[in-house]
Structure formats: structure tokens, C-alpha cells
C-alpha positions in Angstrom: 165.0 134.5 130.7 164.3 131.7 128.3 161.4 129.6 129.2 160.2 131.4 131.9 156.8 133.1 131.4 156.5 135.7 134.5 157.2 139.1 135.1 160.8 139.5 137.0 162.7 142.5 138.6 164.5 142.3 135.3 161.2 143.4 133.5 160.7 147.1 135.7 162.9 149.7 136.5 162.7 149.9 140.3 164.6 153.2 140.5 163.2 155.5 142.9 160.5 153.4 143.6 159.2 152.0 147.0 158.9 147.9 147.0 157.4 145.7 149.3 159.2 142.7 148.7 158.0 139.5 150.0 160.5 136.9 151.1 160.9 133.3 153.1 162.3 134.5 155.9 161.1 131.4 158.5 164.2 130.6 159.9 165.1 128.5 162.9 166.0 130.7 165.7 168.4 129.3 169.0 169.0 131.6 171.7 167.9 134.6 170.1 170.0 134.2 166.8 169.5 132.6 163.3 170.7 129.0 163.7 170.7 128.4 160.1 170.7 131.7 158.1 170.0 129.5 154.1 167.1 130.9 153.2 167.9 134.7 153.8 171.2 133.8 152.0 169.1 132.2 149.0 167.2 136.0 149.2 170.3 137.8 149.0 170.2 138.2 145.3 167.0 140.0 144.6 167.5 142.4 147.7 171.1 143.4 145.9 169.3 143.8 142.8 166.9 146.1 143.9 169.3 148.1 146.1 172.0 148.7 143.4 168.8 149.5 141.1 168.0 152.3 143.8 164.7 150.8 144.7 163.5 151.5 148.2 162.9 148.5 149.8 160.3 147.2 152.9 161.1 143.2 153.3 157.9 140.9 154.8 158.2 137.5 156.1 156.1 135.8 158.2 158.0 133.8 161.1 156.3 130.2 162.4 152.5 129.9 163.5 151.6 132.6 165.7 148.3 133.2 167.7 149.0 137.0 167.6 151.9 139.0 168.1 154.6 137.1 170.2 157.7 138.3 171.2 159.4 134.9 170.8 158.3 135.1 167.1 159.8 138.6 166.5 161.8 138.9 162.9 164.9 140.9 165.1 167.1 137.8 165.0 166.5 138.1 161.6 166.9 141.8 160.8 170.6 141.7 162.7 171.4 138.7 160.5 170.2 140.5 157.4 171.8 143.3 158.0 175.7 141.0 158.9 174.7 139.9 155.7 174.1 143.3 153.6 176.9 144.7 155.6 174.5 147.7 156.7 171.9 148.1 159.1 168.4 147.3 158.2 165.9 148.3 161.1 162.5 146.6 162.3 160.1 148.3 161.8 157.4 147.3 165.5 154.6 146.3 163.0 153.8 145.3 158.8 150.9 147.9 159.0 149.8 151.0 160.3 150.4 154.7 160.6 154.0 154.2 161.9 154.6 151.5 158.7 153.5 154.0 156.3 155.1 157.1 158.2 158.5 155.0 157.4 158.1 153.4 154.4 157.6 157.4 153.1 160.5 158.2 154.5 162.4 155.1 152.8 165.5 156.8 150.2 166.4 155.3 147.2 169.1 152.4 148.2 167.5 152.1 151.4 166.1 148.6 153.1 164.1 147.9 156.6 162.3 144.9 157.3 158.6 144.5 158.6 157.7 142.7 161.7 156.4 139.5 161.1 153.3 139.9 159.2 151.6 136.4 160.8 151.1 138.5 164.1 147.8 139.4 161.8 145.1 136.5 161.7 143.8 137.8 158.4 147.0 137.1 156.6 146.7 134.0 156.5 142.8 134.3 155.8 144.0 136.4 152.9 141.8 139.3 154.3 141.2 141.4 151.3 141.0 144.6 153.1 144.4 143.5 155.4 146.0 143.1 151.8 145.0 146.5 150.9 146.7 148.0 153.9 149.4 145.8 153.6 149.3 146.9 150.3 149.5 151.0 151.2 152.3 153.6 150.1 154.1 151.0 148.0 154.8 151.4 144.0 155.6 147.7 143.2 155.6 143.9 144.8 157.9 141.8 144.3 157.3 138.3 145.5 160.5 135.8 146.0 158.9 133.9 148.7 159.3 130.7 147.4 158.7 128.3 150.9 155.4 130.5 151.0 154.3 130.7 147.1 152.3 127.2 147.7 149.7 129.3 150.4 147.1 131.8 149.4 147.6 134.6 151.5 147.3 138.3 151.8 151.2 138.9 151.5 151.8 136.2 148.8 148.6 136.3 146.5 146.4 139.2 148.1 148.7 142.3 147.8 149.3 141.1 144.3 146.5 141.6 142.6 146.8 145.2 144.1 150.0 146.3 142.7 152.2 145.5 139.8 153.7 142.2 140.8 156.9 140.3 139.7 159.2 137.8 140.7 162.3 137.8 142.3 165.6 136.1 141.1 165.3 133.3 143.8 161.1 132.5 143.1 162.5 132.4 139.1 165.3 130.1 139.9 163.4 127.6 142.0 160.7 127.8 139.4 163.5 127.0 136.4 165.1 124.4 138.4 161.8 122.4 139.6 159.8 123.4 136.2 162.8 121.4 134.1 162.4 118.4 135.9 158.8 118.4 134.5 159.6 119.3 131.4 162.6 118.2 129.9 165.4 116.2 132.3 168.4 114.7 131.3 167.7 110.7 131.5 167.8 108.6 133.2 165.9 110.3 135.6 166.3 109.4 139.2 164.1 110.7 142.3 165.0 109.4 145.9 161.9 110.5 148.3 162.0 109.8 151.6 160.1 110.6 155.0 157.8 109.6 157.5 154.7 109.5 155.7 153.5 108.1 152.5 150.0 109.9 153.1 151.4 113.3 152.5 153.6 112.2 149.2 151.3 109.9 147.7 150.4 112.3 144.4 153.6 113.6 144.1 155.0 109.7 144.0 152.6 109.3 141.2 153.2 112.6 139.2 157.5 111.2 139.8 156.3 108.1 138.8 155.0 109.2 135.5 158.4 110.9 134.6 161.2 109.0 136.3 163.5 106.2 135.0 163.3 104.9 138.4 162.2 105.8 141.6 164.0 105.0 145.2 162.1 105.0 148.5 163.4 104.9 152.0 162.7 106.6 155.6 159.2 105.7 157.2 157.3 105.6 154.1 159.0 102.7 152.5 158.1 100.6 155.5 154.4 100.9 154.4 155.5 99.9 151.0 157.8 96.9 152.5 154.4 95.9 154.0 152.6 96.2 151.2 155.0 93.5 150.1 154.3 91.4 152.7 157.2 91.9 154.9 157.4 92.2 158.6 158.3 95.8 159.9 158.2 94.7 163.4 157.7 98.0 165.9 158.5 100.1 162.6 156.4 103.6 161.7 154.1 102.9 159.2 150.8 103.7 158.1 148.9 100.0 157.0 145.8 101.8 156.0 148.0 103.1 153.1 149.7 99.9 152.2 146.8 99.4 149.4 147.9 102.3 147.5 151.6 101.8 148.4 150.7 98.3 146.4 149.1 100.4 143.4 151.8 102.1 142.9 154.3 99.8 142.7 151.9 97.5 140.0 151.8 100.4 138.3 155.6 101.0 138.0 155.9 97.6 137.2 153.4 98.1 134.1 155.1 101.2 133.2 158.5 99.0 133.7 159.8 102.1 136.3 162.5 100.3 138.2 161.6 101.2 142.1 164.0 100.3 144.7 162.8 99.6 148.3 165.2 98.9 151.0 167.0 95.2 150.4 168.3 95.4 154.1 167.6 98.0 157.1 169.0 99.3 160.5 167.3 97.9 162.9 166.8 99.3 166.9 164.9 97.8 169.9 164.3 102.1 170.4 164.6 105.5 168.3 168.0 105.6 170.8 171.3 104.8 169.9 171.9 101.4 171.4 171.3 98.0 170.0 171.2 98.7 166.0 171.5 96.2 163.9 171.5 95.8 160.1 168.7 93.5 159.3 167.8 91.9 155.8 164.6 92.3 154.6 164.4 90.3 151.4 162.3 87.4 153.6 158.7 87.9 155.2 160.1 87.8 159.2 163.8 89.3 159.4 162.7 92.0 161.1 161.7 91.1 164.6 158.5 92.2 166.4 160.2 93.9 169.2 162.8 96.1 166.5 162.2 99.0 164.8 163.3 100.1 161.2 165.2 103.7 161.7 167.6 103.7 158.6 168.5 102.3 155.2 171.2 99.3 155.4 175.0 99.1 153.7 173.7 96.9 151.0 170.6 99.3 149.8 173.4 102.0 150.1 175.6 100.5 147.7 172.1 99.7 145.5 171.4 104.1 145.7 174.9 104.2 144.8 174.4 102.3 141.9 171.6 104.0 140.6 172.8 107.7 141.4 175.7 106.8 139.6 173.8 105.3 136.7 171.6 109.0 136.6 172.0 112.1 134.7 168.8 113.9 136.6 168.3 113.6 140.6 165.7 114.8 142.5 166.0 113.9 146.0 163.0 115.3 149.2 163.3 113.6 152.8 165.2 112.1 154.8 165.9 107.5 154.5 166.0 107.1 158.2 165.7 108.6 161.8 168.0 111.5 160.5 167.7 113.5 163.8 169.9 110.5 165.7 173.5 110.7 164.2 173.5 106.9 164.6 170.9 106.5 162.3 171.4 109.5 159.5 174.1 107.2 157.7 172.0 106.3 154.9 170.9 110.4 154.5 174.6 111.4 154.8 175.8 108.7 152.1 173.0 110.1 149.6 174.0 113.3 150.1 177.7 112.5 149.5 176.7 110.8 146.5 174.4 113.3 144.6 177.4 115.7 145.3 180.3 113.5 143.4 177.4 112.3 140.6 178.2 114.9 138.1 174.6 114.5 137.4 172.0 117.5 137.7 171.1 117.2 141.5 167.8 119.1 142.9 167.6 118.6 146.8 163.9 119.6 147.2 163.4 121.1 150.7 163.5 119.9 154.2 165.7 117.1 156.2 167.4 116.5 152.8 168.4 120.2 152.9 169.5 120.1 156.4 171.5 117.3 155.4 174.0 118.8 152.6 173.9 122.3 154.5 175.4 120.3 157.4 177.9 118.2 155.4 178.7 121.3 153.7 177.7 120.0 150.4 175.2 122.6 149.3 177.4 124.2 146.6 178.1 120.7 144.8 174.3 120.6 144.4 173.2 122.2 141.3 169.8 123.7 143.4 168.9 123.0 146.7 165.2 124.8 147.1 164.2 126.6 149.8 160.6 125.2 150.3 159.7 121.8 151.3 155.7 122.2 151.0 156.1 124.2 147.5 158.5 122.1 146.3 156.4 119.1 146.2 153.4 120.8 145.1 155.0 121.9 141.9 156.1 118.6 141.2 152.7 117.6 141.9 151.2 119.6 139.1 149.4 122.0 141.0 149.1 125.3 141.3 150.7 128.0 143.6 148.5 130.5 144.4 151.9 133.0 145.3 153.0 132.0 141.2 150.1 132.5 139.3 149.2 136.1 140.8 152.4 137.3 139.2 151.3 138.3 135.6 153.2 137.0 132.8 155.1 138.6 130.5 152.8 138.9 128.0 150.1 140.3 130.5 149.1 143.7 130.9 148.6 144.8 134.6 145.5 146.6 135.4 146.9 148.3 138.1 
């Protein structure tokens, strides 16, 4: 595909051949199902490609932060929903490694699929334990990685096995690559990006790599109470982080000298508690509207109608984290409205991982988005200019694998 530079499915047969094919499989679980099934959905493409193809096909996922192997952590959920999914059954196989893994993965027909137990229940994945990679690495003819949500983490099953076998990229790690890539390339304009969340510490580069590409920029959730303290505002009880308030002031001089329009809340929600009782809307364009005893937990009706304004003004949209205490139905209006918005906009709409996801999953509003990625992490670090480790040890095109 045009202006993409690694190697795909599309670029080997896979006929006959045994793949381990590394996906995001790290799912919330409830009661010992999938509550929210996206991300194997998102996956669903590359696995049909390589089954029609008549590949044989072990899938690996990791599945949360285990110590070791925990049964609480176990991919079955998973493998019953992928199977629902595939409309076949695709077993578990007790381990990712090991005599019984291998004895199976042999046995694996063309058109066949079984997925590996979660591959975290080894430490030395996550060290990206060369020899681990090597036996993770056994009996297989190709990798395929399309682990986006993981690409941003040097690991044995993302970067490690790939330097041991011929690697390429799956349809979704491609698309979420194309999508994300164009916004740093080449977006329609204007070019809008609405980032909220709790924390400016952990979005402070990728508000200055936006910065340096947007039209305007819009902040809201936690993080913009640093900024409206930067200001000189009071926040009142309100999450914030003052120590950042210096660089929350740099970066807003330097919109201002770049003449980036960036839109902090006009007016907020305001609660005595992160509970339901006692909001109020609250101006903030003076230095003491919000009360010492109140805390900011959502964007207000007239900053609402100011991200209307602006979404409806864009042509690109990139949107990451929520613009209030989105957990709280009370207090998610300002998430929901921006979600409703970017899906009438008509504009190209990139919903870049986490709360925001959550969000126009559970309006239903996914398929009006023109991508909705499936990693949070990665997402920002590709915006962010840096590299992901799970990316670059897929050879491009023009590469010839040493294999």
C-alpha cells in the first residue's frame, strides 16, 4: 500500500506455513467473559487473511501485569470469544512454550488457528530475554506482528522473536500506522486535537509535538486544571499537578507565538465530591469562581458549545482522554458531547486510545469515526515522534531479511 514502507501479510505467501502471530489481546474480563471484545474485533482481519490464505496459525497475547502464571489472567475468556467470533473453535493451548507448544503447533493444518496462553506468565518477556524469544520463537516459519496496543514495548514477543524470523505486519498494525502516520504528515486543515486526562506529566511531549502541527489545540479533564492554574485561576479542591504549571505556562506562550488557538475551559462542573450530588457549572474566566471546598470534574455548557465550534470549524480531529470525571455518568457529559460531535463532523476523526474509546464504543459511535486505535500508550508515542520498538523490527520493504 501507498506510503507505507513495511513488510505486510500482503508481501508473503503464508500458504502452508506455520505463523506465530502476535496480537493485542488485553481485554477487560467480568465474570469470566470479555466485557468489551474491540480489540479482538480490530484483529479480526489479519487472522481471516491468514486463514483463507491457508496459513497455520498460533495467536499470542499477553493479558494484564502478572507475577507469574495466574489463573485469573488466563486468555480462555478470550479464546471462547475468539472462537464466537471466527465461528469455529480455537483451543488454548496450557502454555506459549514448551514441548507440549511445539508438539501442537506441528500438528497445526493449513486453515487451522489455536491461541497461546498468555505469554506474560514468563518474566523474561517483558525483559525481552533473548533466549525466551528463541523458544518462543521455535517450530514457526513466519511472525507476523499486529499488536498495535503492545508495538510501543520492547519485548520478546513484539521486537525479540522478530529479529528471529521473517517478520511483517498485520492489516490492523498497517492501518493504525496509516491513520496516526497521516496526521504527522499530511492532515487536512485546520487541524484540531482535543486531549484530555488526568495528567499533564504524562502528555507533556506529545502536547508539544500536536502543538507544532495543529491549527488549534483544546484541553480539558484534569490536565487543563494545571494549565487554568497556570493562568492564575483558582481550581479549588481540583486534581492538578502545580509543579507542572511552569511548563503548562510554556506551552501556552508558545502557542501564542506560534499564533495556535488553544482553548481551556471558559466554564466548569463543579462538585463538593467526585459523587454525584451538589454539581454545579461554574465560570472560570475570573481568578476565584471556583470555590476552595469544590472540585473541577467536567467541562461546562458554554466550553461545550466553544468544542462545538471548533470541531465544526475542522477538517482533521484527533481526540486522546477523557474532559471530565468520565467514570461518573453525571460528569461524562462533556466526553459524551465530544464524541457526538466528532461523529456528525464530517471531518477525518482519529479517537486515539483509552477513555475516549470507551466513550464512542459505548455511545455506539465507533463506526462514524473514521479510526478509533486500539492503543492508548502507542498511540501517543507515535504522535510523539518516537520510536516503537514492535515497528521498526519489521523490515521494510525494500529490506532483505537475513533470516
Amino acid at each position: 500500500m501507498t506510503g507505507f514502507a513495511k513488510r505486510t501479510i500482503r508481501d508473503v505467501d503464508p500458504s502452508g506455513k506455520k505463523v506465530l502471530l502476535r496480537v493485542d489481546f488485553n481485554v477487560p474480563l467480568a465474570g469470566g467473559t470479555v466485557a468489551d471484545d474491540a480489540r479482538i474485533r480490530a484483529a479480526l482481519p489479519t487472522l481471516r487473511y491468514l486463514l483463507e490464505h491457508r496459513a497455520a496459525i498460533a495467536i499470542c497475547s499477553h493479558l494484564g501485569r502478572p507475577k507469574g502464571p495466574d489463573p485469573k489472567q488466563s486468555l480462555r475468556p478470550v479464546a471462547r470469544r475468539v472462537g464466537q467470533l471466527l465461528g469455529r473453535e480455537v483451543p488454548l493451548l496450557p502454555d506459549c512454550v514448551g514441548p507440549a507448544v511445539r508438539d501442537a503447533v506441528a500438528k497445526l493444518r493449513p486453515g487451522d488457528a489455536l491461541l497461546l496462553e498468555n505469554v506474560r506468565f514468563h518474566v523474561e518477556e517483558e525483559k525481552n530475554d533473548s533466549a525466551f524469544a528463541k523458544e518462543l520463537a521455535s517450530g514457526y516459519d513466519l511472525y507476523v506482528n499486529d499488536a498495535f496496543g503492545a508495538a510501543h514495548r520492547a519485548h520478546a514477543s513484539t521486537e525479540g522473536v522478530a529479529k528471529l524470523l521473517p517478520a511483517y505486519a498485520g492489516l490492523l498494525l498497517e492501518k493504525e500506522l496509516l491513520a496516526l502516520g497521516g496526521l504527522l504528515t499530511d492532515p487536512q486543515r485546520p487541524f484540531l486535537a482535543i486531549i484530555g486526562g488526568a495528567k499533564v506529566s504524562t502528555k507533556i511531549d506529545v502536547l508539544r509535538a500536536l502543538l507544532a502541527r495543529v491549527d488549534a489545540l483544546a484541553i480539558g479533564g484534569g490536565m487543563a486544571n494545571t494549565f487554568l492554574l497556570a493562568t492564575g485561576r483558582n481550581i479549588g479542591r481540583s486534581l492538578a499537578e502545580p509543579d507542572r504549571a511552569d511548563e503548562a505556562r510554556r506551552i501556552l506562550d508558545d502557542a501564542k507565538s506560534q499564533g495556535k488557538r488553544v482553548i481551556l475551559p471558559e466554564d466548569v462542573l463543579c462538585a463538593p465530591s467526585v459523587d454525584e450530588t451538589g454539581a454545579r457549572a461554574v465560570t472560570v474566566k475570573g481568578a476565584d469562581e471556583v470555590a476552595d471546598d469544590l472540585a473541577i470534574v467536567d467541562i461546562g455548557p458554554r466550553t461545550i458549545e466553544r468544542y462545538a465550534d471548533e470541531i465544526h470549524r475542522a477538517k482533521t480531529i484527533f481526540w486522546n482522554g477523557p474532559l471530565g470525571v468520565f467514570e461518573i455518568a453525571a460528569f461524562a457529559t462533556g466526553t459524551k458531547r465530544v464524541a457526538e460531535l466528532l461523529a456528525s463532523s464530517g471531518a477525518v476523526t482519529i479517537v486515539g486510545g483509552g477513555e475516549s474509546v470507551q466513550a464512542v464504543e459505548e455511545l455506539g459511535l465507533a463506526d462514524k469515526m473514521t479510526h478509533v486505535s486500539t492503543g492508548g500508550g502507542a498511540s501517543l508515542e507515535l504522535i510523539e515522534g518516537k520510536t516503537l520498538p514492535g515497528v521498526a523490527a519489521i523490515p521494510d520493504r525494500s529490506e532483505v531479511h537475513a533470516a
